[in-house]
mmJSON file of the N, C-alpha and C atoms, coordinates in Angstrom:
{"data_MODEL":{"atom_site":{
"group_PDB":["ATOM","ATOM","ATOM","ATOM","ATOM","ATOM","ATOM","ATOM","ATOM","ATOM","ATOM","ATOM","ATOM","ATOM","ATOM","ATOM","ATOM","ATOM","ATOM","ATOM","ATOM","ATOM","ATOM","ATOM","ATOM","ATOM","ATOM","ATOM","ATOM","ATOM","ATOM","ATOM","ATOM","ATOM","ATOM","ATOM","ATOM","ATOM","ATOM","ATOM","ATOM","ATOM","ATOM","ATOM","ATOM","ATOM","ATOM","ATOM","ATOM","ATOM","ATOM","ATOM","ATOM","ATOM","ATOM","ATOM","ATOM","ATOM","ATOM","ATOM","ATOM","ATOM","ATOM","ATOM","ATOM","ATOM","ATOM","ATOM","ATOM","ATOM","ATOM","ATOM","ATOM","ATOM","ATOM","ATOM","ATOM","ATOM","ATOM","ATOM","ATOM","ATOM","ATOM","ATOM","ATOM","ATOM","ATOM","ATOM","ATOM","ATOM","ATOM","ATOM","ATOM","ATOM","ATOM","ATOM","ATOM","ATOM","ATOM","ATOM","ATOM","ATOM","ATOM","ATOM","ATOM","ATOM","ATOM","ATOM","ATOM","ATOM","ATOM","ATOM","ATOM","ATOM","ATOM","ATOM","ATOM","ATOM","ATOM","ATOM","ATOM","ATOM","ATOM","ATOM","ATOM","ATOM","ATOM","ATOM","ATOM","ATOM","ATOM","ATOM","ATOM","ATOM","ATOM","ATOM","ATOM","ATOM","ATOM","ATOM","ATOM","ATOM","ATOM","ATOM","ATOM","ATOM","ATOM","ATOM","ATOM","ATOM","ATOM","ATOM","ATOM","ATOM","ATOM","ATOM","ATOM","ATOM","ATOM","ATOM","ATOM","ATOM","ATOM","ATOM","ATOM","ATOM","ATOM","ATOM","ATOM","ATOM","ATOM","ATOM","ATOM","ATOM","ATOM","ATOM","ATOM","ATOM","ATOM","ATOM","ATOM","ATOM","ATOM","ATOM","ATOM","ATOM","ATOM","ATOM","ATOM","ATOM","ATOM","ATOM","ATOM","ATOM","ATOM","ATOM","ATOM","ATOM","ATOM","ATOM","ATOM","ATOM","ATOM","ATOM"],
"id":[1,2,3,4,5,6,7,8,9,10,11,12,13,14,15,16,17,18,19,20,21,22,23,24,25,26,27,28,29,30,31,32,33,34,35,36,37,38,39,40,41,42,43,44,45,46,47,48,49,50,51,52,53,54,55,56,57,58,59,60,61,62,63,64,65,66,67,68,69,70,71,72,73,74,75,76,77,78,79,80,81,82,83,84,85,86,87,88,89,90,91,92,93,94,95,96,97,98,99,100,101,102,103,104,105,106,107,108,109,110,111,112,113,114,115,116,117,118,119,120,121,122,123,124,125,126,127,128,129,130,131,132,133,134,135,136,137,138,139,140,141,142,143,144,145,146,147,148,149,150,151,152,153,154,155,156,157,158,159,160,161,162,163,164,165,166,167,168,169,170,171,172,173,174,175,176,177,178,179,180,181,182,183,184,185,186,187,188,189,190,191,192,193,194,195,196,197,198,199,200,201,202,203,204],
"type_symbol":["N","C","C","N","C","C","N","C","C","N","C","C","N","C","C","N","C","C","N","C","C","N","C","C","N","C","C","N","C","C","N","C","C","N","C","C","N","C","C","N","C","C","N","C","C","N","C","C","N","C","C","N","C","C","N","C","C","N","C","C","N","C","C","N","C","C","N","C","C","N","C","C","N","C","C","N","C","C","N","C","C","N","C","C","N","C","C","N","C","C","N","C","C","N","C","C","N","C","C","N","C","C","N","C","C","N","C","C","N","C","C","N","C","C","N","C","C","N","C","C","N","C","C","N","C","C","N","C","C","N","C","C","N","C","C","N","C","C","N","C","C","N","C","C","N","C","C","N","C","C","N","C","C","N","C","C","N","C","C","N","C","C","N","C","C","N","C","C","N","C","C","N","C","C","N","C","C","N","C","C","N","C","C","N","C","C","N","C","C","N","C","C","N","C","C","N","C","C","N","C","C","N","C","C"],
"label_atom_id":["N","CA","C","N","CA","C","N","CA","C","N","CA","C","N","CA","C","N","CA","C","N","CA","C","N","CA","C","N","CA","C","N","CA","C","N","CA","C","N","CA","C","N","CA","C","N","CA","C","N","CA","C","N","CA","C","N","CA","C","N","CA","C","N","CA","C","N","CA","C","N","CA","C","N","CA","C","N","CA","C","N","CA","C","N","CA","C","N","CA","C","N","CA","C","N","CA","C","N","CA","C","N","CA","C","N","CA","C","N","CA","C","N","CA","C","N","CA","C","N","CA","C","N","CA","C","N","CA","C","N","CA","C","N","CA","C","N","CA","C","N","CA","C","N","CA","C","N","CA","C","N","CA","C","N","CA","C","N","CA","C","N","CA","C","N","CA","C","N","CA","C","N","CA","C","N","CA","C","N","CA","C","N","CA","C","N","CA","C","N","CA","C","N","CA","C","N","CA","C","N","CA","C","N","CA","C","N","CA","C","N","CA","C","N","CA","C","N","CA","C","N","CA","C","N","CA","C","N","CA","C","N","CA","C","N","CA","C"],
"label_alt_id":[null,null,null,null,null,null,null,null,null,null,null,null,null,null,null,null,null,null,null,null,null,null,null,null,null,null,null,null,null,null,null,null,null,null,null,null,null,null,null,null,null,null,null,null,null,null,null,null,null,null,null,null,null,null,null,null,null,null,null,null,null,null,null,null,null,null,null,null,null,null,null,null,null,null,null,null,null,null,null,null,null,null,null,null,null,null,null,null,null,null,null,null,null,null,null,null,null,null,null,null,null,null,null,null,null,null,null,null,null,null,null,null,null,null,null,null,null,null,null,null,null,null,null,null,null,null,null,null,null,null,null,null,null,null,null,null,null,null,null,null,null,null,null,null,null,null,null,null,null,null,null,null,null,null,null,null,null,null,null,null,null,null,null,null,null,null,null,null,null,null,null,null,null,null,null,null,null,null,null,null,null,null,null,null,null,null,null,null,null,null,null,null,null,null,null,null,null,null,null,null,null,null,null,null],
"label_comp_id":["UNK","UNK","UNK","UNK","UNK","UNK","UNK","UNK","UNK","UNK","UNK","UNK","UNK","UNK","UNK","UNK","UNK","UNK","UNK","UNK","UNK","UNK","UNK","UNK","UNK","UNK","UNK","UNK","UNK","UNK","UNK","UNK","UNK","UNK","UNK","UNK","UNK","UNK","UNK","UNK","UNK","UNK","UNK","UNK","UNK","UNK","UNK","UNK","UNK","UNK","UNK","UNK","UNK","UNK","UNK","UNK","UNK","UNK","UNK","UNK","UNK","UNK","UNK","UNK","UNK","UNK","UNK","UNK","UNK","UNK","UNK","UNK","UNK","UNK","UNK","UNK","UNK","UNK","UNK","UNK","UNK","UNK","UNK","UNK","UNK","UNK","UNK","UNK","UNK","UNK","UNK","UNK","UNK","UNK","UNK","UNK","UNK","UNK","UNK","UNK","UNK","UNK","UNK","UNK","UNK","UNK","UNK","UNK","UNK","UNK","UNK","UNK","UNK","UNK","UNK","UNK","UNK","UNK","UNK","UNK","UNK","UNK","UNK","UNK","UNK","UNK","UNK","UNK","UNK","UNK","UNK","UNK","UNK","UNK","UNK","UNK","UNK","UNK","UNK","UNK","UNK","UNK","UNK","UNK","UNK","UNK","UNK","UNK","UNK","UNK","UNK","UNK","UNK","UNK","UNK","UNK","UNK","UNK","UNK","UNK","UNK","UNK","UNK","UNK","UNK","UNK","UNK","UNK","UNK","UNK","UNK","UNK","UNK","UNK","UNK","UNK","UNK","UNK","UNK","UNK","UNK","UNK","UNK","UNK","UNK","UNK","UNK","UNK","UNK","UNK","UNK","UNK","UNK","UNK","UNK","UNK","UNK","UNK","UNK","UNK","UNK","UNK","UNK","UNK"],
"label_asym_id":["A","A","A","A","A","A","A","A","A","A","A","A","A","A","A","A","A","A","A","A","A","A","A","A","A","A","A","A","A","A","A","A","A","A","A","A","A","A","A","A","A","A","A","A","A","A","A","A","A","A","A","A","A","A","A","A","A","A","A","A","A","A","A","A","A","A","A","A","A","A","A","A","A","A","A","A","A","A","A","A","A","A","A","A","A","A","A","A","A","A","A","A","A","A","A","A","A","A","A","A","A","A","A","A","A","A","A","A","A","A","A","A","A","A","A","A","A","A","A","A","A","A","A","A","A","A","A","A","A","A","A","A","A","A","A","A","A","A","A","A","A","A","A","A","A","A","A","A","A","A","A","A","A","A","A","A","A","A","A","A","A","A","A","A","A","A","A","A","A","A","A","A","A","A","A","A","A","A","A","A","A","A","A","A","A","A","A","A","A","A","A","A","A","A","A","A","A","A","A","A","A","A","A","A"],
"label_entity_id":["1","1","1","1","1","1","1","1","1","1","1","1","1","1","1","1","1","1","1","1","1","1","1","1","1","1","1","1","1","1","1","1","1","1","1","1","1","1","1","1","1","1","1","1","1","1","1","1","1","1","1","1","1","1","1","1","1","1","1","1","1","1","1","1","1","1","1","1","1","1","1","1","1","1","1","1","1","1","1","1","1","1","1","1","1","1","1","1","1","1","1","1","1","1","1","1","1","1","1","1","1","1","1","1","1","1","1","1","1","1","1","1","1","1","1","1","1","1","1","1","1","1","1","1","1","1","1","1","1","1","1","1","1","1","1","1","1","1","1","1","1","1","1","1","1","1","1","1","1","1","1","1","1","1","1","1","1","1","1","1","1","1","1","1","1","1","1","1","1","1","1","1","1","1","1","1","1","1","1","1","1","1","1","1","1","1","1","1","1","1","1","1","1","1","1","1","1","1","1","1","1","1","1","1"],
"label_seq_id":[1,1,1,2,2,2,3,3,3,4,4,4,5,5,5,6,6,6,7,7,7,8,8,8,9,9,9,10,10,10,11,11,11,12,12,12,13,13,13,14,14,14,15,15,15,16,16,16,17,17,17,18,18,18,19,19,19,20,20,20,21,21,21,22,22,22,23,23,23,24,24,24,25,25,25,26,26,26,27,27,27,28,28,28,29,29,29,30,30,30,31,31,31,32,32,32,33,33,33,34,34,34,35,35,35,36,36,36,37,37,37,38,38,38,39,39,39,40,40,40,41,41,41,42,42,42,43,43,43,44,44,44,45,45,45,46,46,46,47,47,47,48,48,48,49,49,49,50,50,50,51,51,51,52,52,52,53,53,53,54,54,54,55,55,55,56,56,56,57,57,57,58,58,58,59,59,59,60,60,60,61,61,61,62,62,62,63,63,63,64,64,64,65,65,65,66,66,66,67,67,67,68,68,68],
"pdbx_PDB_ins_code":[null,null,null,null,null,null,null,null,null,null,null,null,null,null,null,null,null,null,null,null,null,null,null,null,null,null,null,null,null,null,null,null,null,null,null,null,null,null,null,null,null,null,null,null,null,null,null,null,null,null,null,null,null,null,null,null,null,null,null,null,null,null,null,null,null,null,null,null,null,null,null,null,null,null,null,null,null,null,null,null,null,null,null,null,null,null,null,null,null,null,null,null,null,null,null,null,null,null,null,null,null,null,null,null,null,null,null,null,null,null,null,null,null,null,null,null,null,null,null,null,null,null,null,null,null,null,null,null,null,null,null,null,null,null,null,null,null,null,null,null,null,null,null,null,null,null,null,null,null,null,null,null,null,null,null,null,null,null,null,null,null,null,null,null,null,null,null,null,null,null,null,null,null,null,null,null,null,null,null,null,null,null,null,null,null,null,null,null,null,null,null,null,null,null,null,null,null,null,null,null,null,null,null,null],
"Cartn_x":[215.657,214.589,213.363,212.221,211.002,210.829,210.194,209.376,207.69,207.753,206.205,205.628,204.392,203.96,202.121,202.059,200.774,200.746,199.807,200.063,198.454,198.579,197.106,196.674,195.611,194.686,195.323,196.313,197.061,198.262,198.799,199.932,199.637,198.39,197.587,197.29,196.825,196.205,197.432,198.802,199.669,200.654,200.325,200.904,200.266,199.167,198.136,197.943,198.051,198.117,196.852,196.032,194.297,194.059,192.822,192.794,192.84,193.199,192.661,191.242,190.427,188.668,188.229,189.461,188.624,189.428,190.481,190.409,189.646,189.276,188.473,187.138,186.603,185.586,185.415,186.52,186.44,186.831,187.344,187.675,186.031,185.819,184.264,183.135,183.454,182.388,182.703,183.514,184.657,185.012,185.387,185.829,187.831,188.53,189.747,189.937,191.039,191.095,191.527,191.095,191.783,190.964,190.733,190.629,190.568,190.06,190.209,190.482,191.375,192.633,191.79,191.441,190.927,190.676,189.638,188.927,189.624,190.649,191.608,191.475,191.663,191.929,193.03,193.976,195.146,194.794,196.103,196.083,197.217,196.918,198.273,199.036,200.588,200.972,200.776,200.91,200.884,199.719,199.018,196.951,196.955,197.307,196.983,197.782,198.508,199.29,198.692,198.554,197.605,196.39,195.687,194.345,194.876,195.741,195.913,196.451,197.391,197.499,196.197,195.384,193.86,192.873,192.889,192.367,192.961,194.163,195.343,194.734,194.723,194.717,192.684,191.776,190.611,190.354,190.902,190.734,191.736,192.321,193.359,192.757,191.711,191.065,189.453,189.0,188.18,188.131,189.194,189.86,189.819,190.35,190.866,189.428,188.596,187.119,186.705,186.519,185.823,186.392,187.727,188.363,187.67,187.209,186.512,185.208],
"Cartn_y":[93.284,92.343,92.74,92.64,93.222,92.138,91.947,90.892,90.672,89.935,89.703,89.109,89.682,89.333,89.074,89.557,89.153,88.677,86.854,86.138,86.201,85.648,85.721,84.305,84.415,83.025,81.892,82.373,80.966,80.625,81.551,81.102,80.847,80.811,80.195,78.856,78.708,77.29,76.194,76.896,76.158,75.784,76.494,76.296,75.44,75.404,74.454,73.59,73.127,71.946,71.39,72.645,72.684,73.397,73.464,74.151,75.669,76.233,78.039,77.894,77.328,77.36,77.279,76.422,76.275,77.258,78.098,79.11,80.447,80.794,81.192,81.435,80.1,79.982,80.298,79.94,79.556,81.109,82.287,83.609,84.076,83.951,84.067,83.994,82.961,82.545,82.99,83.673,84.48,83.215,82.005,80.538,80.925,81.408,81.95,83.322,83.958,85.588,86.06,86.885,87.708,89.122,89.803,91.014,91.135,91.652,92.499,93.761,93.404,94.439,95.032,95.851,95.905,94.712,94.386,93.232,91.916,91.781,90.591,90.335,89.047,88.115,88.537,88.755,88.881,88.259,87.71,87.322,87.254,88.025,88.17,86.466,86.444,84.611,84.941,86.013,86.473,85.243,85.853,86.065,84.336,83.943,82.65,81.258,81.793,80.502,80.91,82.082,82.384,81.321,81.58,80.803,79.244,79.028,77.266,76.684,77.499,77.627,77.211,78.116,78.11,76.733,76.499,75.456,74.269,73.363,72.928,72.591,73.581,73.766,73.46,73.819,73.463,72.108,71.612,70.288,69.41,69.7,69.126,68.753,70.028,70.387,69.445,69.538,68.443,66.857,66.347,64.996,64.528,65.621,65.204,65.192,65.944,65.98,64.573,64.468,62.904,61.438,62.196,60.888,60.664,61.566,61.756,60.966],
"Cartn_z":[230.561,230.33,231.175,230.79,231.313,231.928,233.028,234.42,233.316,233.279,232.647,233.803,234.339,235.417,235.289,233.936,233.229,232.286,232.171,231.332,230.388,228.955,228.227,229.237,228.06,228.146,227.35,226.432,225.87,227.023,227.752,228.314,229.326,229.801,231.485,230.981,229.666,229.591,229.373,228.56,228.555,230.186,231.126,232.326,233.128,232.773,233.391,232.687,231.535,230.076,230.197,230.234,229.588,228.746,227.752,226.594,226.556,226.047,225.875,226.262,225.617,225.501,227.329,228.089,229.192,230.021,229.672,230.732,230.538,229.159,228.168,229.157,229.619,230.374,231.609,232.101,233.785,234.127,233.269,233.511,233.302,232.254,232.191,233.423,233.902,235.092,236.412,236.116,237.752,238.592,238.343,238.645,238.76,237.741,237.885,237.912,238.444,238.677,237.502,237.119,236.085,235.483,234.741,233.852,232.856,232.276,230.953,230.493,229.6,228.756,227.751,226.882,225.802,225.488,226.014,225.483,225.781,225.851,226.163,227.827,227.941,229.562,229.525,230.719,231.246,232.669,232.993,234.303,235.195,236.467,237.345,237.645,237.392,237.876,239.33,240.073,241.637,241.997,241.495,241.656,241.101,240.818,239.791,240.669,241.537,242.056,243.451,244.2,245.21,244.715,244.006,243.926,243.647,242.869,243.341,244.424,245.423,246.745,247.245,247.434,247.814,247.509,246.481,246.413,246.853,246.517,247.088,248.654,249.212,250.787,251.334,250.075,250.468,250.132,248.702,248.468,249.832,250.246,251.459,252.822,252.955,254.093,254.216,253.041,252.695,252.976,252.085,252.401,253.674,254.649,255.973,256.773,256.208,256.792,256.323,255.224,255.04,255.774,255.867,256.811,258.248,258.884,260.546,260.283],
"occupancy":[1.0,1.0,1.0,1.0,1.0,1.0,1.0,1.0,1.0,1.0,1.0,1.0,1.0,1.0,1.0,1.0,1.0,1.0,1.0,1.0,1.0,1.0,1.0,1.0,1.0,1.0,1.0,1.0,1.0,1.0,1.0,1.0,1.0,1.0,1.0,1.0,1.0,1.0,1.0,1.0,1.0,1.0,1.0,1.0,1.0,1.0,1.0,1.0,1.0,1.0,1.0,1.0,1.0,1.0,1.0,1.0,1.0,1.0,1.0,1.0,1.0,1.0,1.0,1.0,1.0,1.0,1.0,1.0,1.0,1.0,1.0,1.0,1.0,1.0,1.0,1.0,1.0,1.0,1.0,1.0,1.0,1.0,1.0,1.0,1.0,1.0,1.0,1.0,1.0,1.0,1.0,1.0,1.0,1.0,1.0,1.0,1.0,1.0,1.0,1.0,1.0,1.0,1.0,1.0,1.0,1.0,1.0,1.0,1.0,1.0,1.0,1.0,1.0,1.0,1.0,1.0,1.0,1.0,1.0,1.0,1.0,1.0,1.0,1.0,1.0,1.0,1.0,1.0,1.0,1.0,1.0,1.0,1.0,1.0,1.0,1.0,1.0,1.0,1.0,1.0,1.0,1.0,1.0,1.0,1.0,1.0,1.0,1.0,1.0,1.0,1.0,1.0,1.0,1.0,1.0,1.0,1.0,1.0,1.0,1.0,1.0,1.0,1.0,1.0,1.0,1.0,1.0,1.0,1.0,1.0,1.0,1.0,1.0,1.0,1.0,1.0,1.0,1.0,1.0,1.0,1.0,1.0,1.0,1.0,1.0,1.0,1.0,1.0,1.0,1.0,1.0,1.0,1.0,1.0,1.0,1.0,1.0,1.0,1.0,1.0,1.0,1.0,1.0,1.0],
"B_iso_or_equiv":[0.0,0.0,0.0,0.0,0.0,0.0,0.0,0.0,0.0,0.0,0.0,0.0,0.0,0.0,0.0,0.0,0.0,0.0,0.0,0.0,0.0,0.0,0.0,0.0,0.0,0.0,0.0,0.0,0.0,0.0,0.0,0.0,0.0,0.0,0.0,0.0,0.0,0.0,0.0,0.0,0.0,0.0,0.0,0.0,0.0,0.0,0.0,0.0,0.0,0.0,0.0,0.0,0.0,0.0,0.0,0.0,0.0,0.0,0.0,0.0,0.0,0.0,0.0,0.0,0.0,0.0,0.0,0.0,0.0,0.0,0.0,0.0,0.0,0.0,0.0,0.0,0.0,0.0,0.0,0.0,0.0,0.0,0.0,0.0,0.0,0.0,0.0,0.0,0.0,0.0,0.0,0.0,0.0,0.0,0.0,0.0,0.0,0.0,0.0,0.0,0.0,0.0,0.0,0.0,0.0,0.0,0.0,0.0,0.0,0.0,0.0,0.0,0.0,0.0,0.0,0.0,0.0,0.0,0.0,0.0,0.0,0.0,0.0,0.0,0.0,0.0,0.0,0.0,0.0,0.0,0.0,0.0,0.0,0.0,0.0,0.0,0.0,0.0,0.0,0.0,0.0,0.0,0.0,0.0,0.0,0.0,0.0,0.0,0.0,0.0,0.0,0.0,0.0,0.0,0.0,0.0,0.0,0.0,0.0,0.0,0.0,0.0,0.0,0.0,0.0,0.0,0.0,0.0,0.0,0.0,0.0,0.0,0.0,0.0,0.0,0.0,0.0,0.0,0.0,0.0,0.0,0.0,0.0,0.0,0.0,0.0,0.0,0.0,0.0,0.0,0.0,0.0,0.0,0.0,0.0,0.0,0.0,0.0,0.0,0.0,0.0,0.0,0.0,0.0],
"pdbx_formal_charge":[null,null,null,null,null,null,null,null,null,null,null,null,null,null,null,null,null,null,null,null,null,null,null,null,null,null,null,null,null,null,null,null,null,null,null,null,null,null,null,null,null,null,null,null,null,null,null,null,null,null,null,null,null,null,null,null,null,null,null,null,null,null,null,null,null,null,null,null,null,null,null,null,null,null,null,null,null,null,null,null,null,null,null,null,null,null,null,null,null,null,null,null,null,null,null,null,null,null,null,null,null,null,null,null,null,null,null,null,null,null,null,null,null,null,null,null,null,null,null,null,null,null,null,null,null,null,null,null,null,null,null,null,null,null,null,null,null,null,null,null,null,null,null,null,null,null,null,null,null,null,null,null,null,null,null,null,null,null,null,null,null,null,null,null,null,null,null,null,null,null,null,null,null,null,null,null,null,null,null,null,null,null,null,null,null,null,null,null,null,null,null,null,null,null,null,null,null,null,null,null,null,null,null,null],
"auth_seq_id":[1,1,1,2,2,2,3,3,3,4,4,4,5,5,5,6,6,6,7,7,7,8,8,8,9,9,9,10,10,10,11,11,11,12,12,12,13,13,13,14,14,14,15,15,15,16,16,16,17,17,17,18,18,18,19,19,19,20,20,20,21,21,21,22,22,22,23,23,23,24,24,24,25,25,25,26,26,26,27,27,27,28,28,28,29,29,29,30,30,30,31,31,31,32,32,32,33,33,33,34,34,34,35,35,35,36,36,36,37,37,37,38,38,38,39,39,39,40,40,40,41,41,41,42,42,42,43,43,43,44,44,44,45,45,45,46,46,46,47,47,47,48,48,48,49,49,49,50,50,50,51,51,51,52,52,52,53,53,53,54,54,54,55,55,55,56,56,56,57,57,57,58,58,58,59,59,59,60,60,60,61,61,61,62,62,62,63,63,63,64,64,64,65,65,65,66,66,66,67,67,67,68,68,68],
"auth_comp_id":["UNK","UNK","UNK","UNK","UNK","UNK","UNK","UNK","UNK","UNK","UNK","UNK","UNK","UNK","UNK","UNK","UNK","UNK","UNK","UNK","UNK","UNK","UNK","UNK","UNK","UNK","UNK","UNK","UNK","UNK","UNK","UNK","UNK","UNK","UNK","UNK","UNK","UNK","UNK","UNK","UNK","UNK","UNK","UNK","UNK","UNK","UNK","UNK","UNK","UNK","UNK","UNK","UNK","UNK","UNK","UNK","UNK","UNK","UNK","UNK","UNK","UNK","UNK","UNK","UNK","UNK","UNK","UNK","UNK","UNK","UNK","UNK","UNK","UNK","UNK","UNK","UNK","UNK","UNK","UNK","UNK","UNK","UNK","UNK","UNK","UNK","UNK","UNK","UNK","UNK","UNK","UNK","UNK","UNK","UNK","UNK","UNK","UNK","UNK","UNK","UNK","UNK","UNK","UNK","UNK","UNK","UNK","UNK","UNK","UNK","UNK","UNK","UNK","UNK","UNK","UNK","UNK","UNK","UNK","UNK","UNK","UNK","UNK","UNK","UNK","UNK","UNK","UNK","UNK","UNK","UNK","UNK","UNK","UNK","UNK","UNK","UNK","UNK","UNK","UNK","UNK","UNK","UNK","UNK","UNK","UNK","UNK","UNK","UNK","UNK","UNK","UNK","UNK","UNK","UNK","UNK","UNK","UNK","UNK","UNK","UNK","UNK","UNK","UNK","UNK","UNK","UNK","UNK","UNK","UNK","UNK","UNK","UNK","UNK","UNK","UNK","UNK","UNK","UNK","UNK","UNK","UNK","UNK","UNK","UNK","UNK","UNK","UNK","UNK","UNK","UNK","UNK","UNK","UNK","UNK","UNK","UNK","UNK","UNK","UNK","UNK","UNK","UNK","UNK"],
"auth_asym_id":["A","A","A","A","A","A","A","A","A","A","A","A","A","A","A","A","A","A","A","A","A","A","A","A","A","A","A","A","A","A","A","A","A","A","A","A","A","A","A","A","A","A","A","A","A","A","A","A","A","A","A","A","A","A","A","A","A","A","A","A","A","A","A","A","A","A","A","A","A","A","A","A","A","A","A","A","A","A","A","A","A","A","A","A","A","A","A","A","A","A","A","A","A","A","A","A","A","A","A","A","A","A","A","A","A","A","A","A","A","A","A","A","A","A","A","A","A","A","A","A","A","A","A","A","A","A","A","A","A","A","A","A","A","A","A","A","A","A","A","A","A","A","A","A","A","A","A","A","A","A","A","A","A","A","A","A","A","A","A","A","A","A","A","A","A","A","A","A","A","A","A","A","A","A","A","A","A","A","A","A","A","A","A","A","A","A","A","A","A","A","A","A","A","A","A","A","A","A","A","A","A","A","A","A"],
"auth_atom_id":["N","CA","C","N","CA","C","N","CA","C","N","CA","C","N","CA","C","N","CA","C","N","CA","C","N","CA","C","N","CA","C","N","CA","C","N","CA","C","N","CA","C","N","CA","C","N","CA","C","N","CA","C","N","CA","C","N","CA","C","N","CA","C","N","CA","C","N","CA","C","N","CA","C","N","CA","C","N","CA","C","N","CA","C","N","CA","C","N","CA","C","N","CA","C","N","CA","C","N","CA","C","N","CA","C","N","CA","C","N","CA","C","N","CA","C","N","CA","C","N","CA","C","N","CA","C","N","CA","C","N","CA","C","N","CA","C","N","CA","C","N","CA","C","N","CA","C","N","CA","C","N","CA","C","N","CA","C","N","CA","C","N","CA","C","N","CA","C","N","CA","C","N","CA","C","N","CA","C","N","CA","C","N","CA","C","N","CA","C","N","CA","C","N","CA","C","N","CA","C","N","CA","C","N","CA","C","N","CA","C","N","CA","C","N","CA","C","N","CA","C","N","CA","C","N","CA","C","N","CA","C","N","CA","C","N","CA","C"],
"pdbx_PDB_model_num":[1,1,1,1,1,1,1,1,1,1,1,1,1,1,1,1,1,1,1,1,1,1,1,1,1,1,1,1,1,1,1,1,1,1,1,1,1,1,1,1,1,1,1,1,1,1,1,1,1,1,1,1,1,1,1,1,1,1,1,1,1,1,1,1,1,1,1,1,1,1,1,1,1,1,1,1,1,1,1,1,1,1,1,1,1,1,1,1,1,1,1,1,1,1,1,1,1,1,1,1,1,1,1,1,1,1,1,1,1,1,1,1,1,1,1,1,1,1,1,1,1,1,1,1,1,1,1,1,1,1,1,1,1,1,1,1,1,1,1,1,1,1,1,1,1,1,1,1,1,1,1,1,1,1,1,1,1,1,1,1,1,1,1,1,1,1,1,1,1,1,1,1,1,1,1,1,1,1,1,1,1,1,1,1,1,1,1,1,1,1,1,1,1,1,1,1,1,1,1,1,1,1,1,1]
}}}
């Protein structure tokens, strides 16, 4: 069985249960990590849970600021 370790733009939006159109975008605007394949988005899950890690931890870091 092959490790699939690069997902499209349909199988990012279904992991996240937002549209194709808006990861479509947000790859577009360099907002999520990813590449292009011949023309196609691909995206590392490595690279993709790193960056919601990341945010996770800034939206966290925030909160605790507005509390002071």
């Amino acid at each position: 069985m092959i490790d699939k370790s690069y997902l499209s733009v349909e199988e990012v939006a279904k992991q996240f249960g937002v549209n194709a159109t808006t990861v479509y975008r947000l790859a577009q605007q360099g907002k999520i990590p990813g590449f292009k394949v011949g023309g196609q988005w691909r995206f590392s899950l490595e690279m993709l849970e790193s960056w919601v890690a990341d945010r996770v931890t800034l939206e966290r870091l925030k909160a605790e600021d507005q509390q002071k």
